[in-house]
N, C-alpha and C positions, 0 to 999 in steps of 0.2 A: 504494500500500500504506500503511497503517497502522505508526505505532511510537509508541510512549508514555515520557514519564520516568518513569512508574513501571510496573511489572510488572502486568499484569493478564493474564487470557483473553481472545482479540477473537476474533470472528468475520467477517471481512470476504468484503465481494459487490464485485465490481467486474463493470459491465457496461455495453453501450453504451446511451446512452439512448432511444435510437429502441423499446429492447425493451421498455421500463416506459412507465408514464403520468408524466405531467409532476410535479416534486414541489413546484412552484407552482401551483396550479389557473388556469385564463382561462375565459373564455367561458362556456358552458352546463355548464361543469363547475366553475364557480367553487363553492367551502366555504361556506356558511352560517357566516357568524359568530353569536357566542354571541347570543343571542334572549332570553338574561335577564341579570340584573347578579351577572355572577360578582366576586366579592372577590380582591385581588390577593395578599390575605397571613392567609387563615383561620385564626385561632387561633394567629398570630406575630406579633410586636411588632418589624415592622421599623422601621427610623427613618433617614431621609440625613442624612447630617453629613458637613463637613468643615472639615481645621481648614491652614491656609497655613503653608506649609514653606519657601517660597522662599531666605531664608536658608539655613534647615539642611540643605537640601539642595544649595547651592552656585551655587545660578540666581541671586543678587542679582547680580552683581557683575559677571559675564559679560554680562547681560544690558540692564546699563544704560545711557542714552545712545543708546540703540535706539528709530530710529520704526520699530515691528514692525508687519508686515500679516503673515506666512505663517507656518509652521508646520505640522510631517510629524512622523511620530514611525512608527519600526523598528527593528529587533536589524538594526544593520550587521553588526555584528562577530560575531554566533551565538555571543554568551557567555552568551546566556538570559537579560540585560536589556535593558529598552527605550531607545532612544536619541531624542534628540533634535532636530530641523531650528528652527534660527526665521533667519527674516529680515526684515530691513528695507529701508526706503525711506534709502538711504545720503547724506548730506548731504540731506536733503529742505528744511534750511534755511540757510541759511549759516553756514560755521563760527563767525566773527564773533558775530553774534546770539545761536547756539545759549552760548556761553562768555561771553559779554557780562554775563548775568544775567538777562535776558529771558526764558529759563527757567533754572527753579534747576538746575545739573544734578547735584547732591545727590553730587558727589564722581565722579564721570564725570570722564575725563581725554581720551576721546575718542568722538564717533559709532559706535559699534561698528558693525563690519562682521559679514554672518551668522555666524551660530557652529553648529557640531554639535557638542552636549553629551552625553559619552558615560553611560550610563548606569551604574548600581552600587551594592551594597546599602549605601554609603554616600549616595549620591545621583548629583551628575552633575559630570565636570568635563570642562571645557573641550577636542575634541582638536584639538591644534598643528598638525598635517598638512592641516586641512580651507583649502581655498582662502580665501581672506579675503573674496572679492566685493564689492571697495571701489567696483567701478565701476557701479552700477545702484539701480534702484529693486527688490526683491524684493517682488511682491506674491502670487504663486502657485507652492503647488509640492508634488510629491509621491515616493513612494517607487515605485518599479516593475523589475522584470528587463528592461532594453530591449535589453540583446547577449544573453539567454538561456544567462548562463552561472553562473545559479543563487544569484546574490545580487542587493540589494535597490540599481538605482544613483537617481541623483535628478534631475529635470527642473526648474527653477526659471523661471519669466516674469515678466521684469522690465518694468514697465509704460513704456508712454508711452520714445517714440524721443528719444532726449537731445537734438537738437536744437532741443526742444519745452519742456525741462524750466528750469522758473524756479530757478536752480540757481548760485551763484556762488562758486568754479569749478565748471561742468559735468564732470561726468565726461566721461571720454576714448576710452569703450570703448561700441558701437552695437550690442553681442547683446542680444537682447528674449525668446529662448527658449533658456537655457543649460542643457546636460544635463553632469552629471559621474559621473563611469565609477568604481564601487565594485567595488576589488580584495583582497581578502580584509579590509574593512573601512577600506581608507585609500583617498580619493576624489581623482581628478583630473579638473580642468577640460578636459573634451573641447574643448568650445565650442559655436557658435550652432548650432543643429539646424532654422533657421524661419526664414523672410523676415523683415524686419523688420514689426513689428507692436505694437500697446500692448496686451503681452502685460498681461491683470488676474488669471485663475482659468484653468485647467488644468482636462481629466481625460486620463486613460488607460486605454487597454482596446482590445483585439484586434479592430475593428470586422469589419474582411474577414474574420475567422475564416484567415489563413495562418500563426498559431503567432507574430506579432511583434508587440511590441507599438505601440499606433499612439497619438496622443494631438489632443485638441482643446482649441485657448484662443481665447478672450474677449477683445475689446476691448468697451470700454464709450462711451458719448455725451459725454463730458465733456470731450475734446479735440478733438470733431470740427470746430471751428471751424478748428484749424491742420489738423488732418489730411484730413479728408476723413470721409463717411460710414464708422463703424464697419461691421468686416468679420472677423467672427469667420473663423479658418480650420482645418481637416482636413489633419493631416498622416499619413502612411500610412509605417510603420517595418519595414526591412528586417532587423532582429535585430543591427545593427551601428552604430547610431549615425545611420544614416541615414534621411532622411524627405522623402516627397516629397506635396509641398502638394495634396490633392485635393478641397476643399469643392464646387467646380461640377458637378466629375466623379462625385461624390457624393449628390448631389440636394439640396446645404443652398444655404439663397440666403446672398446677399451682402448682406444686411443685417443679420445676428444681430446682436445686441450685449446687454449685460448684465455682472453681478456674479456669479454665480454660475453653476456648472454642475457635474454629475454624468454620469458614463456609467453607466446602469443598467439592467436588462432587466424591463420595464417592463410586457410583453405575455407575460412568462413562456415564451418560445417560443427563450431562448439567446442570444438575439445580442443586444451591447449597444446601447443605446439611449442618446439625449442629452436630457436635461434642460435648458434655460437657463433660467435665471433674471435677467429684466433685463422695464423698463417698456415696453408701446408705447405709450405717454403721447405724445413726442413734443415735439419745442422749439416745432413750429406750433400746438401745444394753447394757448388765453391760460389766463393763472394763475387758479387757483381750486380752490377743491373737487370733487372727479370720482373716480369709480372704473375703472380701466385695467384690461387686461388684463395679465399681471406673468410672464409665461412661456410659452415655448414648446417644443412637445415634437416630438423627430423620430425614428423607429420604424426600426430597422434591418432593410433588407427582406433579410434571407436573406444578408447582406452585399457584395449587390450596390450599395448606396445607401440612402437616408434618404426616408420616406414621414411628413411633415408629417400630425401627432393635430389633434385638437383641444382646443385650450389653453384656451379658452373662460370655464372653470369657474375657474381661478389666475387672483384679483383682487387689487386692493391701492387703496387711498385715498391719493392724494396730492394736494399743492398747486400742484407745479409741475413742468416734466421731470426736476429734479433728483432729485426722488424717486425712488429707485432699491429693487426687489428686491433679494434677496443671496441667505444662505447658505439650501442647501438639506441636508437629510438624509431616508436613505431608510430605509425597516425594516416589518415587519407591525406593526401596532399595536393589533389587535382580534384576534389570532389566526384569523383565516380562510386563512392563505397567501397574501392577496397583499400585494404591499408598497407601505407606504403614502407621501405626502413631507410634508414639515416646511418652509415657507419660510418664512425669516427677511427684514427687512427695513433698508433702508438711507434713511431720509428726511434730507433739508435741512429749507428750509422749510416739509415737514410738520411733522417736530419740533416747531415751537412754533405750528403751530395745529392742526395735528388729531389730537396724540397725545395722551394714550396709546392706543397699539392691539395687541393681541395679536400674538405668533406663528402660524401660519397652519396648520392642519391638514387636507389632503385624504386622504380615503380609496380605495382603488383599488375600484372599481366590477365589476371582471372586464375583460373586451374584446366592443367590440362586432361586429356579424356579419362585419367585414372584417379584425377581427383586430388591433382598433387599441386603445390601452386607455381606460377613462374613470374620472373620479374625479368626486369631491364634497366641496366645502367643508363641513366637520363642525364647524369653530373654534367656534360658537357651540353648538354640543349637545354641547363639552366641557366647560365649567367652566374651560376656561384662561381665566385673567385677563391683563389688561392690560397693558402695562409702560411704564417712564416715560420710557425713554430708547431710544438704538439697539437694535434686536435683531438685527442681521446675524450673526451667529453664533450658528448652531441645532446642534446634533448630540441623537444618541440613543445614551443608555446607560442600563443597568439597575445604578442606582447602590445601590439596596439587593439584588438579587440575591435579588429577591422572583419574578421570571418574567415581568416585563414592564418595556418598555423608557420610562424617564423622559425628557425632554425638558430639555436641558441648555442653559443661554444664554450668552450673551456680557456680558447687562444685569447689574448692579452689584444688591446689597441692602446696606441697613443702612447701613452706616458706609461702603460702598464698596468692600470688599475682600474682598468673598464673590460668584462666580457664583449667578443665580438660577436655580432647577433647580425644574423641574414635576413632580410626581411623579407617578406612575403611580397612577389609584386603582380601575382595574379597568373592565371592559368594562357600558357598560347599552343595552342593544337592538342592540347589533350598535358603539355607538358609545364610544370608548375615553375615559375620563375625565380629568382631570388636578387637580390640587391646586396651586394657586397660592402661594408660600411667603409667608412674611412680609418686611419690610421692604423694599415698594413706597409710592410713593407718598407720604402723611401720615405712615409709619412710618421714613423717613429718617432717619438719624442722622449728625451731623458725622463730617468723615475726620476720619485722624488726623494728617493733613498737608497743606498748601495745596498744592496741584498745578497746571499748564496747564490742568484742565478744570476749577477751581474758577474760576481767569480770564475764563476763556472762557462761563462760564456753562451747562453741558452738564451733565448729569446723567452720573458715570459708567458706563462701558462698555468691554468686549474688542472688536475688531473680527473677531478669529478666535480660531482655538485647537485643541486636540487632546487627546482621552481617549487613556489606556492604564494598564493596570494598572502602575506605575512601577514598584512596589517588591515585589512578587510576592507581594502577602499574599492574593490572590483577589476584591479588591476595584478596580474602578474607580478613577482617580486623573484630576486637571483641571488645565489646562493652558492659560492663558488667555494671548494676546499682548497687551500694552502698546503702544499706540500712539504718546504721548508721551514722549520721551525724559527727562522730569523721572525718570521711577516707571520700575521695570522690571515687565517681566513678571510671572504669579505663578501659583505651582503649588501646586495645595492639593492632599492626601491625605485620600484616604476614608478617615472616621472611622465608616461607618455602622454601625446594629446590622444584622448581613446575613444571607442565607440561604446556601444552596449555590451553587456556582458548575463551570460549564466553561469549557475555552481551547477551540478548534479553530484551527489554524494548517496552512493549505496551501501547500505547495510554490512556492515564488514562481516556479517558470513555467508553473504552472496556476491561481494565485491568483486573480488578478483575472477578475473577472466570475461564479467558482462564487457558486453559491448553499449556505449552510449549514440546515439543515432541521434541531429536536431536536423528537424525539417521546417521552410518555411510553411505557413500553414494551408495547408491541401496538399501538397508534395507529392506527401508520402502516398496519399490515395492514389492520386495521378499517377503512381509508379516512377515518379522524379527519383534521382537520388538525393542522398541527405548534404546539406552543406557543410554538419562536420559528423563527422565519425573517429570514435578513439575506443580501443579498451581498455578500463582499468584495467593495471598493469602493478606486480610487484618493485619492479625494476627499469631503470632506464640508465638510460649513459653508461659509464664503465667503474662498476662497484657501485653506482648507487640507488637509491630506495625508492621508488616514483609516490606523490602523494594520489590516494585513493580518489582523492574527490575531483572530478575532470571539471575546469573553468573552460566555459565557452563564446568565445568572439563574439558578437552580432552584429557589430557593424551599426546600422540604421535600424535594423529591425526591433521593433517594440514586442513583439508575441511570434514566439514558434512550437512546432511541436516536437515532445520527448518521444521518446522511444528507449527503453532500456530492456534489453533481451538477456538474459542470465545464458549459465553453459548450460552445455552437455551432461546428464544426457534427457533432462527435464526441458532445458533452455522456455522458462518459465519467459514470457514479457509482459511489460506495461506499459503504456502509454499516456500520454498526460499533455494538453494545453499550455502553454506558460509563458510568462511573462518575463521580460528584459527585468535584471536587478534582483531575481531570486535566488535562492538557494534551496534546492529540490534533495528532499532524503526519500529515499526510495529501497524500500523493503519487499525483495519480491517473495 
């Protein structure tokens, strides 16, 4: 059912979805994307801006001293603001060093351990209850209902097995996949949920279709000298804390490995699906210039197991196996209804000889006659430009609230202390455009402070991070994690000029894996497609946590209608009327 924070009339359909047609098109019934160059914002002057709050909002301080990779963002506590996860790689150098002066650490008194910073129309502080996690590397992690008792607990994967880690003193504590248990907003450390493993990226999402939820991580090539070949694995969750390891019994091989991953339904047909994100490059490849294949896709059959797509199409240039894939994000991006991905990338020794190179854009194609999905590399018939440094952290928001979703990075502009954000500039032949901002490249500008990557000689960069409307004004807000413990984190606030806006937020133990559908009103009858489509999703970008509750554009529009379709194998939907400025919870 339907309920709103503010008053309106709804009209709600609840029905099983066996009774309707799919509200993602596949196959021979795939939408027609637009066939001309529709404008993203006719006759409105929208513009993205944003201006860094980190201070004033209370993130400097908490946050400093931190090598952050992760990063989740949810209302634990259901007080109607957004909260904050970040974690780090804890001692990643020795304390020694780190306070030595080797790096500055600009008034740091200690390596911060993760922090969850509670949210508030002041900004964020710190809450004292949340476990410390002094003993691990945090590199992934997300929010999800894993006991099904109707709030948001959190899974974190700590990479690489300590007795591996160049680390002096090693921590003392050998969990690799740590779940802690959120009880009306105060979190306790369950514990290890997963064999040991070098846990890198996470997802989560109900694969078998039995109501619990289940979760899959990533080990990556970069330890496999001590360890052995990487072995991504499937664990399978009883609604209580428990998980039981099924990757073989599942039909994924024992070679995954990679930087990124999403569970996403891919083939439109309900049941989630896996994304990875990682090179088959390979260590036996010699060094050089080559183009790899950068991901692999495994199709969830009816949730009996995983039926291997073809990945074929997701490439990437690299120099050597270190070049690595990463962050992936998912969403329509041409308005046809299916959903497109966004890969971001992780190079070494690319970096300094074959970059700059863009963010990656594939379009979903439909599925082909067996039911499997295909895409197509679009990156060059966008107009996305180039970038000069890391892009591992991609996500997609609609940061002016114009009706289509921007493409949001990790990469640095200007002086260093602004994410670069691609903007949406409307659809030409079927193919989604984008607008490359300024201060890349030649337009560089001095920081405003010597840091570890001015040392080091690195162009900067976020390695993850997380959107959410922070501060409830209906706009988008960014969330970038700091890598080097000199700089903290940094959270800028949408300044933008904007359009209208919706929330849709479902029921966290139906969340994950619906799909949200907005149609202008009669669309949907008409058999139009939707002007946005996204699923909640546990994860996005590379390591980090996606928030549950999907914000949606509108541009001009004052009233459209919802559509929110649950999974497999019930895929329950509802529908709903609604108006620009709401905030829609939906319980199917």
């Amino acid at each position: 059912m339907f309920s709103k924070r503010h008053s309106i009339v709804a009209v709600l359909t609840t029905c099983a979805m066996m009774m309707t047609a799919p509200a993602v098109a596949s196959g021979d019934d795939t939408h027609e994307p637009q066939s001309r160059h529709e404008a993203p914002r006719p006759g409105h002057d929208y513009s993205i801006s944003v201006e860094e709050q980190t201070t004033q909002k209370g993130l400097w301080e908490p946050l400093l001293g931190m090598f952050g990779h992760t990063s989740a963002a949810a209302d634990v506590n259901g007080d109607g603001w957004v909260d904050l996860y970040v974690g780090g790689f804890y001692q990643q150098l020795p304390w020694d060093r780190f306070f030595r002066g080797e790096i500055d650490d600009r008034g740091a008194t200690e390596i911060s351990p993760d922090r969850l910073l509670l949210g508030g129309p002041d900004g964020f502080e710190p809450d004292p209850t949340f476990p410390e996690m002094r003993d691990g590397s945090s590199s992934g992690s997300a929010f999800a209902d894993l006991d099904n008792d109707g709030d948001l607990d959190l899974l974190v994967s700590h990479y690489y097995p300590y007795e591996f880690a160049s680390q002096d003193p090693p921590p003392t504590n050998g969990q690799q996949v740590v779940a802690l248990r959120n009880d009306d907003g105060r979190f306790t450390r369950v514990g290890q949920v997963a064999d040991e493993v070098a846990a890198r990226s996470l997802a989560i999402a109900d694969v078998d279709g039995d109501g619990n939820q289940d979760f899959f991580v990533i080990e990556d090539v970069y330890y496999e000298d001590d360890l052995g070949p990487a072995s991504s694995r499937l664990y399978l969750g009883d609604g209580a804390f428990g998980f039981e390891e099924a990757t073989s019994a599942s039909g994924l091989p024992d070679d995954l490995s990679g930087l990124g991953v999403v569970a996403a339904d891919l083939n439109a047909d309900g049941w989630p699906d896996l994304f990875v994100s990682g090179s088959l490059r390979g260590k036996d490849v010699p060094d050089g210039e080559g183009t790899y294949q950068r991901a692999r896709i495994f199709i969830n059959d009816g949730g009996d197991g995983f039926i291997e797509a073809d990945g074929s199409e997701f490439t990437m240039v690299s120099q050597r196996w270190l070049d690595e894939s990463a962050g992936v994000a998912v969403g329509d991006l041409n308005r046809d209804g299916l959903h497109d991905i966004v890969v971001g990338s992780h190079p070494y020794p690319a970096l300094n000889t074959l970059w700059p190179q863009p963010v990656h854009i594939y379009l979903n194609q439909g599925n082909d006659e067996d039911g499997l999905p295909t895409f197509a590399d679009v990156t060059a018939e966008t107009g996305i430009g180039a970038v000069d440094t890391k892009p591992a952290h991609v996500t997609l928001a609609d940061m002016d609230n114009d009706g289509w979703l921007d493409i949001v990075t990790g990469v640095s502009v200007g002086d260093g202390t602004e994410p670069a954000i691609f903007r949406h500039a409307g659809v030409d032949g079927g193919i989604p455009q984008f607008d490359t901002p300024s201060g890349l490249h030649d337009e560089r500008l001095p920081s405003p402070e010597v840091a570890e990557w001015d040392r080091i000689g690195i162009t900067r960069y976020w390695p993850t991070g997380v959107n959410a409307d922070f501060d409830n004004d209906g706009r988008v807000d960014l969330f970038g994690v700091e890598w080097f413990p000199d700089l903290p984190s940094r959270y800028w606030e949408n300044t933008s000029t904007a359009g209208n806006w919706l929330k849709v937020d479902v029921s966290a133990e139906s969340a994950l894996g619906s799909t949200v559908n907005v149609y202008r009103p009669g669309d949907r009858q008409r058999g139009k497609p939707p002007i946005f489509s996204r699923q909640v999703l546990s994860t996005e970008s590379y390591g980090g946590g996606a928030l549950h509750t999907l914000h949606v554009g509108l541009g001009s529009l004052r009233a459209v209608e919802v559509e929110v379709i649950g999974t497999a194998p019930t895929r329950e939907r509802a529908t709903l009327h609604a108006r620009a400025g709401e905030t829609i919870h939906v319980d199917l």
